[in-house]
N, C-alpha and C positions, 0 to 999 in steps of 0.2 A: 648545590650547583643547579639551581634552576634553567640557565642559558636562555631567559626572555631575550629577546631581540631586540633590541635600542637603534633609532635612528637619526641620524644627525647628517647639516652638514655645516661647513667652516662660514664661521660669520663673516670674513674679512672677503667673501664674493660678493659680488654687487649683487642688488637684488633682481635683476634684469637677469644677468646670467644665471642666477641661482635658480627660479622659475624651469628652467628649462633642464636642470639638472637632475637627476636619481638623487637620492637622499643616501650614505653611504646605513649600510646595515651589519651591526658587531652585534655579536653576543653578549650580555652582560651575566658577568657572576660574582656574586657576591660573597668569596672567603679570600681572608687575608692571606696576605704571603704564607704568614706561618702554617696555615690551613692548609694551602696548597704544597709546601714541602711537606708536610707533616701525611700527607696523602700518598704522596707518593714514594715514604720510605716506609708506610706500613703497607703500602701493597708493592712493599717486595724489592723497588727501586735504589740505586744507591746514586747519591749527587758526587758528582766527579767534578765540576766545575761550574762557578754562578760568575758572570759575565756583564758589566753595567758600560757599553760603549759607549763614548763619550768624541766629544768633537774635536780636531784640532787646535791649536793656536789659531792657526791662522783661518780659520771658520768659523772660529770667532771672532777673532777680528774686523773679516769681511762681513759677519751677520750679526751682528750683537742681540738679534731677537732668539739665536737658540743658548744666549745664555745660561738661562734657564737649566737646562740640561746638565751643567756641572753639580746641582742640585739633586733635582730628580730627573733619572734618565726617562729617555725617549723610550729604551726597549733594557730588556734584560733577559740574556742568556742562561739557560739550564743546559748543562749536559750530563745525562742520566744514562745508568745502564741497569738490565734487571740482573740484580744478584743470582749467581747462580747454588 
């Protein structure tokens, strides 16, 4: 888990407006999902729920660019508690 700092920002801004913009700033790290549950059930944690929200019918409909998403989600849900 190194957490470099990566910065980006979304190509589909004009480049007029983009100039004038922050650049957004994420952490990057680099283990796999399995890495990362596999982390937090040996220090102790237990997964109660994994969570992949997903869009409407009808938001897709209206936006067919978050297609995509019935695929690979946008976000994904942990809910964890520490073993007692």
């Amino acid at each position: 888990m190194n957490g470099e700092i990566g910065e980006w920002t979304f190509i589909s801004v004009p480049s007029n407006v983009m100039c004038n913009l922050p650049k957004f700033k994420t952490p990057l790290f680099t283990l796999t999902l399995s890495q990362w549950f596999n982390l937090l059930v040996d220090m102790g944690f237990v997964i109660e729920r994994v969570g992949e929200p997903r869009q409407t019918d009808a938001t897709e409909r209206n936006y067919p660019n978050v297609q995509g998403a019935q695929v690979v989600p946008y976000y994904l849900y942990i809910r964890i508690r520490k073993a007692c």
